[in-house]
N, C-alpha and C positions, 0 to 999 in steps of 0.2 A: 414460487417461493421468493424469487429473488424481488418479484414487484409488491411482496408482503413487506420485504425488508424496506425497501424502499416508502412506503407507507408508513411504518413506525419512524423511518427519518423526518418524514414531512411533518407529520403530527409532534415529533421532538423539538423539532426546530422553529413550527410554530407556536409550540406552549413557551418553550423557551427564549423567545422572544417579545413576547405576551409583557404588557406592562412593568417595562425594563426599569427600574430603581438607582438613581444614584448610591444609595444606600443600600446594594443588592442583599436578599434573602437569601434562604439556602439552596435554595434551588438555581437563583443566580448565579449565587457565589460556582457552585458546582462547572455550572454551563460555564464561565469564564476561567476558570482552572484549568479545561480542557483547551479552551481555543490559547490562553497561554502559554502553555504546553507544548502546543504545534505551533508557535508564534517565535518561543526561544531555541525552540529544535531548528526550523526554517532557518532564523538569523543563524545560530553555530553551525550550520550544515553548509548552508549557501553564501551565506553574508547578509548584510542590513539589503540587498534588495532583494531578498528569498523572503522579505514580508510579504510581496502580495501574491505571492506563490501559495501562501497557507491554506484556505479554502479547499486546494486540490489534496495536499495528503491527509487532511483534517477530515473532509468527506470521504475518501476511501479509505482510511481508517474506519473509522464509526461504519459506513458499511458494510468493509468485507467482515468487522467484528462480528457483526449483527446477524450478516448470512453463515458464519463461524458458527454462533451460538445456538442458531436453530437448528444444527445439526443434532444439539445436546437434547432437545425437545421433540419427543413424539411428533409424528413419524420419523423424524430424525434424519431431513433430509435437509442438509447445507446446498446452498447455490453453489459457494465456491467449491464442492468437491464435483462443479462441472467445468470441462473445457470449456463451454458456451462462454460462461460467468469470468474465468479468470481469464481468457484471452482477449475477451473482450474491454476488461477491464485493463491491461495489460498493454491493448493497442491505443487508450486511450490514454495512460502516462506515454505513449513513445511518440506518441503524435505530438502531446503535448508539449515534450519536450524540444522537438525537431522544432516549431514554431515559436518557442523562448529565443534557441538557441540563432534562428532567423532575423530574430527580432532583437537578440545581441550585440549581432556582428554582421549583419548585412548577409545579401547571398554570397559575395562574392566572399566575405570571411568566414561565411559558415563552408565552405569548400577547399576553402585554403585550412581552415582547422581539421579537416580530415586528412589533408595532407602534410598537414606537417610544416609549413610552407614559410620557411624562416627560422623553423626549428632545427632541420635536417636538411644534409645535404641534396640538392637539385635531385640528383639520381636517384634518391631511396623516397624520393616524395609521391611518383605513383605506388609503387607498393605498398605505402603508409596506409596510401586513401584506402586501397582495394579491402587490410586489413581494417581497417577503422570502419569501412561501410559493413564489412560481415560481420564487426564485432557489434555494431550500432543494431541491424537487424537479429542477432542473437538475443538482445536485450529484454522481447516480448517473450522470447520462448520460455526464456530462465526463469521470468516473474513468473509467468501463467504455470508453468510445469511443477515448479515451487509448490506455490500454492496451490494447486492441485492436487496435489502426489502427498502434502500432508494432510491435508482434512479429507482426501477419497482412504487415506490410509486408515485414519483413526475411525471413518464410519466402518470399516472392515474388520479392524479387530475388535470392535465393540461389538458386530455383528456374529463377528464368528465363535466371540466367550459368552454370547447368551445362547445362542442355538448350540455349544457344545455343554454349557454348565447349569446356565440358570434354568433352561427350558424343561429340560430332563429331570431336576429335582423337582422341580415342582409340581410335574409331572407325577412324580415314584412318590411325592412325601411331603407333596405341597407345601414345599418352605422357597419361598419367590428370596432366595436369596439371591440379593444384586453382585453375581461378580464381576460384573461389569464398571459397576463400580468405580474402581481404582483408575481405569481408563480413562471413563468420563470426565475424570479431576483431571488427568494428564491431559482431554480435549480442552478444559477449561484454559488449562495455560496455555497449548495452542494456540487458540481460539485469539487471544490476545499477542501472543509474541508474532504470530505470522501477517495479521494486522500491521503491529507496529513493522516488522522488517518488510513488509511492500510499500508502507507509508516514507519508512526511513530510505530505502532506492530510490524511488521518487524523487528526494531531495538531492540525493546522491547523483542523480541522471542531471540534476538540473545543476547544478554544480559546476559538474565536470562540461557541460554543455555554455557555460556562460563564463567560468571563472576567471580567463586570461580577461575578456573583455571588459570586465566588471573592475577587474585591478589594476586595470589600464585606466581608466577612467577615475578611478577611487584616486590615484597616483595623480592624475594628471588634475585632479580638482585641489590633491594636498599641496601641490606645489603653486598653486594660484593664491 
């Protein structure tokens, strides 16, 4: 399912790129609303250099929605209500960001930023790291368990108000009334808010990952 979603990506992004218009159509217009979207979130999230950051929570957006939404769809089985799908996706913002964060500040200041190293006194600078490296490795568990624990939630109470409500009337009096219903519109908003908040940590990761270096530089170019 998840290499289904992935397919409707490809196929999206190649129609939507399909004989691009200075004068975009509605279809354009749509497709550029959304990369906007992720374009002005990046810049207030990150800063003017979280532009070419966008691609990555722009793409896992529009994916994990997509593997979200096919939860809503016969047989109604979501990628992301597996550990597979969101830890895997999970290790790839934190990878991601360990090598931004590389590429910020060098090695030698991506180690001094877990320690603290100028911030805090000489003495409290290992136990900074020690905390900053277990808080830095908690960061996959929180995303994937996240997103997991809501869309494995929501196919379980959808699952257990048909086999307690709908199954049985329909059964006794064959009236296929959907009480499931009301759920699935509560999966629908899911389906999009848990999207956005892995897409929005993301930037948040990448942030906190680059900010001091970033403002150092911003600083040291405004004074040139």
């Amino acid at each position: 399912f998840a290499g289904i979603a992935y397919g409707v990506l490809v196929i999206f992004a190649l129609f939507s790129t399909r004989n691009l218009q200075k004068r975009p159509g509605r279809w354009q217009n749509f497709v550029e609303v959304i990369y906007e979207f992720f374009d002005n979130l990046a810049v207030s999230v990150v800063g003017e250099h979280g532009r070419k950051d966008v691609p990555l929570p722009g793409t896992l957006f529009l994916f994990i929605l997509t593997c979200n939404l096919m939860g809503l769809i016969p047989p109604g089985l979501a990628p992301t209500a597996s550990l597979n799908t969101t830890i895997a996706l999970a290790l790839i913002v934190i990878i991601y960001v360990q090598i931004e964060a590389i590429r910020a500040r060098g090695i030698v200041g991506y180690f001094k930023h877990f320690a603290r190293v100028g911030e805090v006194p000489i003495l409290i600078s290992p136990l900074l790291f020690i905390i900053e490296v277990v808080s830095e490795l908690a960061k996959p568990v929180s995303l994937s368990i996240r997103l997991y624990a809501n869309m494995f939630g929501k196919e379980q109470v959808t699952l257990a108000l048909i086999t307690a409500f709908a199954v049985p009337l329909f059964q006794k009096a064959y009236l296929p009334i959907p009480f499931q219903f009301p759920v699935m519109m509560l999966g629908l908003l899911v389906a999009f808010v848990q999207a956005f908040v892995f897409s929005i940590l993301t930037l948040i990761y990448l942030a906190l990952a680059t900010e001091h270096h970033e403002e150092h530089h911003e600083a040291h170019a405004h004074a040139h």
